[in-house]
ROKE-56306 format. One line per field, with one value per residue (C-alpha): residue in one letter; y, x, z; residue number from 1. Coordinates in nm, 3 decimals, always signed. Layout:
resn = c(A:...) $
v = c(Y:...) $
u = c(X:...) $
w = c(Z:...) $
resi = c(NUM:...) $
REM end
This chain:
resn = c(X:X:X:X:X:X:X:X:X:X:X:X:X:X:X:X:X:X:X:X:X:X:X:X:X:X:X:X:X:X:X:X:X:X:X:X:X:X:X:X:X:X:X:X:X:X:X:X:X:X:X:X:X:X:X:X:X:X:X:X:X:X:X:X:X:X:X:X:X:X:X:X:X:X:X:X:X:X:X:X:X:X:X:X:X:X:X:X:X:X:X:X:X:X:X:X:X:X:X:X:X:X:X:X:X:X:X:X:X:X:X:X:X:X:X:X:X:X:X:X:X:X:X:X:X:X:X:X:X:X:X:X:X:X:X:X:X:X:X:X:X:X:X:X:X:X:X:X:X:X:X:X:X:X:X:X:X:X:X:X:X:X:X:X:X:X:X:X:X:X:X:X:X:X:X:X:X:X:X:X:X:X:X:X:X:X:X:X:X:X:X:X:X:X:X:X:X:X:X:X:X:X:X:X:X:X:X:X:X:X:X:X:X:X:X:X:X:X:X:X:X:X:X:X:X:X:X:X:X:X:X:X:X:X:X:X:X:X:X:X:X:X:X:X:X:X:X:X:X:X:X:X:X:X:X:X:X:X:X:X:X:X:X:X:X:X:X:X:X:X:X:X:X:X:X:X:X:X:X:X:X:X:X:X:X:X:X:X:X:X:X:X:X:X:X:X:X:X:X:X:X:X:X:X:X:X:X:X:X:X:X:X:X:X:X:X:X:X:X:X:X:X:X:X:X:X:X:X:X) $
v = c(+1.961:+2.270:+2.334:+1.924:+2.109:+2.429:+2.225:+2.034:+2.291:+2.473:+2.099:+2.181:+2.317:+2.664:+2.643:+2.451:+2.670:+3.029:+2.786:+2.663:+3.056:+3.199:+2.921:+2.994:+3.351:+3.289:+3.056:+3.265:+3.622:+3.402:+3.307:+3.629:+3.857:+3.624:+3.691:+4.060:+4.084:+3.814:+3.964:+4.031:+3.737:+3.478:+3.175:+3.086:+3.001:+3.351:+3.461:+3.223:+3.289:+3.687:+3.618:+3.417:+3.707:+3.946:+3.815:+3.677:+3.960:+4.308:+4.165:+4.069:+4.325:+4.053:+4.095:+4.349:+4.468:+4.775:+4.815:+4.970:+4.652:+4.471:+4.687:+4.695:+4.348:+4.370:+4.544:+4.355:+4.040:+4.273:+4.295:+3.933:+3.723:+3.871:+3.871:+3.561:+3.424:+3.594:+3.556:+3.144:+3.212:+3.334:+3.015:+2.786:+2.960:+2.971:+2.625:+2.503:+2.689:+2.582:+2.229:+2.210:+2.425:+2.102:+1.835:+2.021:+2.032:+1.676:+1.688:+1.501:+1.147:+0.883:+0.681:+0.494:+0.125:-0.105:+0.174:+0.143:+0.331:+0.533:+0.599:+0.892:+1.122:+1.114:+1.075:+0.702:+0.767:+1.057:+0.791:+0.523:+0.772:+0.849:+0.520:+0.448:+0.731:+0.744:+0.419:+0.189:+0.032:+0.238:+0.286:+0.486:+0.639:+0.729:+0.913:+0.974:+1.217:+1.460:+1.706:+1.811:+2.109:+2.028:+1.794:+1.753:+1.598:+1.676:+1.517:+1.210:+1.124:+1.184:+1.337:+1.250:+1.479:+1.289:+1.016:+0.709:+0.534:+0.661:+0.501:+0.817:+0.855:+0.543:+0.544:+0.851:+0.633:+0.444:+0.103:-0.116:-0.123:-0.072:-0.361:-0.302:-0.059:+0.065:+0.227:+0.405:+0.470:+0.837:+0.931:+1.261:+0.952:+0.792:+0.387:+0.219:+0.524:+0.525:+0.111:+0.094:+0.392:+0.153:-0.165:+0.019:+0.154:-0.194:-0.312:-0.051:-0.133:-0.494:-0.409:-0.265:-0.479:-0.786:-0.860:-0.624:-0.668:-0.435:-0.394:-0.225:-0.074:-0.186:-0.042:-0.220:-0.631:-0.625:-0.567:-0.772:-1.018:-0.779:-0.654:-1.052:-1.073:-0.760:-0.920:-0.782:-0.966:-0.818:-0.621:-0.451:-0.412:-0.096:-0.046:-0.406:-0.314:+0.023:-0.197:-0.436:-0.180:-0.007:-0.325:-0.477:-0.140:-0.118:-0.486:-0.496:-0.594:-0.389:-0.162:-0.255:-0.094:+0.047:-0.230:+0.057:+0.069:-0.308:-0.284:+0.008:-0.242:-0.461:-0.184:-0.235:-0.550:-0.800:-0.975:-1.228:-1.517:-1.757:-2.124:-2.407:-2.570:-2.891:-3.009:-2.804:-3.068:-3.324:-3.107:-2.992:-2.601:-2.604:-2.809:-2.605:-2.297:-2.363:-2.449:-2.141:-1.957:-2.077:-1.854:-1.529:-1.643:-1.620:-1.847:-1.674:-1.864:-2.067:-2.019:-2.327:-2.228:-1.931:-2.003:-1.866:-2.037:-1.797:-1.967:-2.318:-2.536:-2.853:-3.109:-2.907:-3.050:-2.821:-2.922:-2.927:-2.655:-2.453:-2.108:-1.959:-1.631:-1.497:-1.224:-1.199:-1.026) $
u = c(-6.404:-6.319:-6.012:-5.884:-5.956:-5.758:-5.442:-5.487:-5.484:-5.158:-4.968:-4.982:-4.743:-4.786:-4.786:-5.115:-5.250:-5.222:-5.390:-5.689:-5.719:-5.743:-5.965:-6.212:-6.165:-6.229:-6.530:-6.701:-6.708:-6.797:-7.123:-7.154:-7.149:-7.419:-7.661:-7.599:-7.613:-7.811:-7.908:-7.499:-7.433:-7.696:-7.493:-7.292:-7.061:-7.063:-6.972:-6.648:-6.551:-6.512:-6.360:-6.082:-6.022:-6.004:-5.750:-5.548:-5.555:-5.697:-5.993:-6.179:-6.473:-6.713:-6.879:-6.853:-7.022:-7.316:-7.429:-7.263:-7.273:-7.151:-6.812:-6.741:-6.755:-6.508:-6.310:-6.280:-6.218:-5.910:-5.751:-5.803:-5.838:-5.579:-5.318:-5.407:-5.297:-5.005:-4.874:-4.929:-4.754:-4.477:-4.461:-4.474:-4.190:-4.012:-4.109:-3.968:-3.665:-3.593:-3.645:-3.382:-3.091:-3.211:-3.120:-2.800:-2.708:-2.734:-3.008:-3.330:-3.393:-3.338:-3.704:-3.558:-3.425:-3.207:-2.941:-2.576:-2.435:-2.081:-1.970:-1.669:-1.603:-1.241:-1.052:-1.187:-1.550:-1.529:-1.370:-1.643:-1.913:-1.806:-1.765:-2.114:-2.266:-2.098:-2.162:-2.149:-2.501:-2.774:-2.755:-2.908:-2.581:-2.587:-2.294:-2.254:-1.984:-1.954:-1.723:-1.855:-2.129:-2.317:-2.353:-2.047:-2.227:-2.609:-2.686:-2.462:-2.601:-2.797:-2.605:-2.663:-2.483:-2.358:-2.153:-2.183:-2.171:-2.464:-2.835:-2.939:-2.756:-2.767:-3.165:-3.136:-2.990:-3.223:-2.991:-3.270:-3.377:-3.004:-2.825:-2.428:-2.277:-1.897:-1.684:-1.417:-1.106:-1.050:-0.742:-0.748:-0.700:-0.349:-0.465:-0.492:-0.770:-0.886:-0.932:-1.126:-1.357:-1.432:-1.476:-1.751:-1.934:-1.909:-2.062:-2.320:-2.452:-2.472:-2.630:-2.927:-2.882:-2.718:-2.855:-2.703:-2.367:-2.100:-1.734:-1.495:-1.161:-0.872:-0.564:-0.373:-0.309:-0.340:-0.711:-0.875:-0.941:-1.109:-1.328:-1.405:-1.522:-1.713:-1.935:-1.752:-1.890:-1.563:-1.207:-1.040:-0.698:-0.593:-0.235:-0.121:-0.285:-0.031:+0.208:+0.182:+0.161:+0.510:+0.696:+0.589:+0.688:+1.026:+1.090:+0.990:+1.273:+1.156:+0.908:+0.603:+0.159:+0.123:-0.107:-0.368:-0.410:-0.431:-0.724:-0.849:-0.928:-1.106:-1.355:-1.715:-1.765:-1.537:-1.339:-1.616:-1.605:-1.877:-1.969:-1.804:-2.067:-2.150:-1.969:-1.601:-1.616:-1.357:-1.172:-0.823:-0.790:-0.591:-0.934:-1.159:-0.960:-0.982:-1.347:-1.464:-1.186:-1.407:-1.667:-1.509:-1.398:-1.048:-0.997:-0.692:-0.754:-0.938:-1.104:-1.104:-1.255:-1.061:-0.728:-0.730:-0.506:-0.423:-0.296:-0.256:+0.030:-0.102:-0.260:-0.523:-0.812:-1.152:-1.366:-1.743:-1.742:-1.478:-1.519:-1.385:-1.217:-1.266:-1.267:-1.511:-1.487) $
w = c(+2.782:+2.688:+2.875:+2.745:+2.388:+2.478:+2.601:+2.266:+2.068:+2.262:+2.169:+1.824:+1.593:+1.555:+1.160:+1.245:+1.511:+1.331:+0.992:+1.193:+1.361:+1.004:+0.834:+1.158:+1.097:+0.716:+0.782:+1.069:+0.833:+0.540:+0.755:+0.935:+0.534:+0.434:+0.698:+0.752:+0.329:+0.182:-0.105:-0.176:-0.070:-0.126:+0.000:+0.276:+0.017:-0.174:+0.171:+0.237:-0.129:-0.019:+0.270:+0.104:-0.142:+0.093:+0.312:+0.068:-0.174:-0.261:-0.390:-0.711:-0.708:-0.728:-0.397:-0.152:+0.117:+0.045:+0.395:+0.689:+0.910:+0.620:+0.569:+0.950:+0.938:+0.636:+0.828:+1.127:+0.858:+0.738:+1.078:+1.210:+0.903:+0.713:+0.996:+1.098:+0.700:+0.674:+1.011:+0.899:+0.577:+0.759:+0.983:+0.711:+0.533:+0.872:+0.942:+0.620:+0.630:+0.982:+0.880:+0.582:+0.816:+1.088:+0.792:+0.658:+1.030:+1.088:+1.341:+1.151:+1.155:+0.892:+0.782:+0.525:+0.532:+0.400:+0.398:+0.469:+0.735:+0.768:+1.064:+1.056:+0.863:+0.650:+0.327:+0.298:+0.349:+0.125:-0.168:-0.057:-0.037:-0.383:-0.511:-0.376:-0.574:-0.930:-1.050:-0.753:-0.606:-0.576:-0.183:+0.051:+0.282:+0.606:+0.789:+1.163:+1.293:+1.534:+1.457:+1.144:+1.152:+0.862:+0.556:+0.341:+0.045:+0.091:-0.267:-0.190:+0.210:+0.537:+0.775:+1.130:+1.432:+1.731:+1.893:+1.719:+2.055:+2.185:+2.145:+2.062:+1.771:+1.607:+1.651:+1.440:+1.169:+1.213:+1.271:+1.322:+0.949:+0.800:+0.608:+0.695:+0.881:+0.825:+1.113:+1.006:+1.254:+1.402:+1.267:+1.523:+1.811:+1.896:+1.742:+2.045:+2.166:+1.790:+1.817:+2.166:+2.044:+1.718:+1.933:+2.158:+1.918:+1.767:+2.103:+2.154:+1.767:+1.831:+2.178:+1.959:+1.663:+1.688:+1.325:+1.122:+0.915:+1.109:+0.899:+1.129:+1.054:+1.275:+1.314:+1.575:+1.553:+1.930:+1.890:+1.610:+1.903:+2.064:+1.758:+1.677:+2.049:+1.989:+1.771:+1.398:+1.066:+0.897:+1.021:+0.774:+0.910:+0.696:+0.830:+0.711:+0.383:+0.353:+0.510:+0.211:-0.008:+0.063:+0.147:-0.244:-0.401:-0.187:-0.259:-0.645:-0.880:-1.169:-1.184:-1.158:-1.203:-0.870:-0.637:-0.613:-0.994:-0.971:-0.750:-0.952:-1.205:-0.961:-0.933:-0.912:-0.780:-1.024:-0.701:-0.540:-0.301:-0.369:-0.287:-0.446:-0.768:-0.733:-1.111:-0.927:-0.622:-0.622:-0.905:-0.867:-0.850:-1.209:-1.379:-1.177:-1.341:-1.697:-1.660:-1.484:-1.741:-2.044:-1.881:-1.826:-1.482:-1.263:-0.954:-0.794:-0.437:-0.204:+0.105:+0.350:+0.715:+0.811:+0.552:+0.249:-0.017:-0.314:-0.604:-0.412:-0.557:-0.768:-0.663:-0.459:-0.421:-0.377:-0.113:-0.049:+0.174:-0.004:-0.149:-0.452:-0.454:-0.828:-1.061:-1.306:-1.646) $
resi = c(1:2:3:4:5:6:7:8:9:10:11:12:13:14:15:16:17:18:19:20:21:22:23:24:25:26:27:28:29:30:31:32:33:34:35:36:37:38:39:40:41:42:43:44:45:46:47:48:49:50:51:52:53:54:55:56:57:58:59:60:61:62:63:64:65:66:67:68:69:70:71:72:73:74:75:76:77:78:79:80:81:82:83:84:85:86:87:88:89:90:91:92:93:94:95:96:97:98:99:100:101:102:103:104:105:106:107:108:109:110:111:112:113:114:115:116:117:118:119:120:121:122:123:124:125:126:127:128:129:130:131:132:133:134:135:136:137:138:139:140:141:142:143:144:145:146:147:148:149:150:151:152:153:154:155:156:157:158:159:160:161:162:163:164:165:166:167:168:169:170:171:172:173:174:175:176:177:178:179:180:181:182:183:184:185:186:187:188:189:190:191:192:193:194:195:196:197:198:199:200:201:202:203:204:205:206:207:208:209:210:211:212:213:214:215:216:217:218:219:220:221:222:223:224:225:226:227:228:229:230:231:232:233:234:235:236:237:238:239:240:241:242:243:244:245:246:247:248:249:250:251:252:253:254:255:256:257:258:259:260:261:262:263:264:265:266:267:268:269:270:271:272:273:274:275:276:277:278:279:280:281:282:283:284:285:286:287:288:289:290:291:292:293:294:295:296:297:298:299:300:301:302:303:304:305:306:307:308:309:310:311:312:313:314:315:316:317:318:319:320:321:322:323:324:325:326:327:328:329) $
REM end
């Protein structure tokens, strides 16, 4: 019994160890004052009480020992006690400090949930990371990298250290309770190396989680096929996005608000895709669009299975199972 207590006691933390040594310590001189003094001490209590002062400070002059016994045992209560409290105060602040350099450092595991998770570490997630935090929805972030050696943003995130395509890693995030999770392309890999790294992370988060919403960034065409069979909810295909970008700007007649200012303005949430209503149904696209305009509302497009029809020509017809891409006011 004893030794199953002894290897017990060794598994602890040593914050808790040296605290239990100098609360026994405390607790057996308390005892031992009162019975070598009880007329000094007259309770058990009296005794802890003088214990506690004298290890923890120079004393209050309220009790102390008058017989010889009584100050040796002081003094043995000096040398264990005492050392025993401040070598524990010196853990604890240890412990602590230890602790925060772990979280800065990316090495301490998420507990939350319903958190989105980042996965890279670049320009973009630095402006979604800030979008998220000034204004955007109140979300718990997550970001996974590997290169960097400690938090960028500490009051923004949770930094987690590692490859993303490891178990290991994503457990950290703890990718069993998160609601979306957002892989970025490495821009330090040629796109082809950059794309397969996304797609098997892609796999090895759908291998733990088939549930949650994955948004990955291609950057090849050759690949969204790939990333679809992967199991992706959503591929952003960024390089057709610059692509479109610098081909309208070259192209433009006159000039023109830069496309990024235009989506600028779209900040926050104002460009949604949502279910036909019932009373749109059997309505051409220009009634449906002065009805939803006399309530703040912009139909610039349809979805229809996997088309999308922006600003269909006239007489389109909106479906049952149609969806409306709009911007609200």
């Amino acid at each position: 019994m004893s030794r199953r207590f002894y290897a017990n006691f060794l598994r602890l933390p040593i914050v808790l160890r040296t605290l239990f040594l100098a609360l026994s310590a405390i607790i057996f001189f308390g005892a031992l004052i009162h019975i070598i003094e009880p007329s000094t001490f007259p309770s058990i209590f009296d005794g802890i009480w003088w214990a506690i002062v004298t290890t923890s400070t120079v004393g209050y002059g309220d009790f102390a020992p008058e017989t010889i016994p009584g100050r040796i045992a002081g003094i043995f209560l000096i040398l264990t006690g005492a050392g025993f409290l401040s070598f524990f105060f010196v853990n604890l602040a240890t412990a602590t400090v230890t602790r925060q350099n772990a979280y800065f450092e990316g090495k301490v595991a998420f507990k939350g949930m319903g958190h989105l998770i980042i996965i890279g570490w670049n320009e973009r997630s630095r402006e979604i990371i800030d979008h998220l935090s000034n204004g955007g929805p109140n979300k718990q972030i997550i970001l996974i990298d590997e290169t960097l050696e400690s938090n960028p943003m500490p009051s923004k995130l949770h930094f987690v250290k590692g490859r993303a395509n490891l178990d290991e890693t994503l457990i950290k995030a703890n990718i069993f309770k998160a609601e979306k999770v957002l892989i970025t392309s490495d821009q330090h890999k040629d796109e082809l190396h950059a794309d397969m790294f996304s797609i098997l992370t892609l796999l090895t988060i759908k291998g733990l989680c088939p549930s949650v919403h994955c948004i990955v960034e291609v950057l090849t065409t050759e690949q969204m096929a790939n990333a679809k069979r992967a199991g992706a909810d959503e591929i952003i295909q960024s390089n057709v996005l610059t692509s479109f970008v610098m081909v309208n700007s070259i192209t433009a007649k006159r000039k023109i608000p830069s496309i990024i200012e235009l989506l600028r303005q779209l900040d926050g949430g104002k460009l949604t895709l949502s279910a036909a209503a019932d009373n749109l149904i059997g309505k051409s696209f220009k009634e449906a669009s002065s009805l939803l305009l006399a309530e703040g509302i912009l139909i610039v497009g349809i979805k229809r299975g996997e088309e999308t029809f922006v600003n269909p020509s006239h007489p389109f017809i909106i479906s049952k199972d149609d969806q409306l891409l709009e911007i609200i006011r």
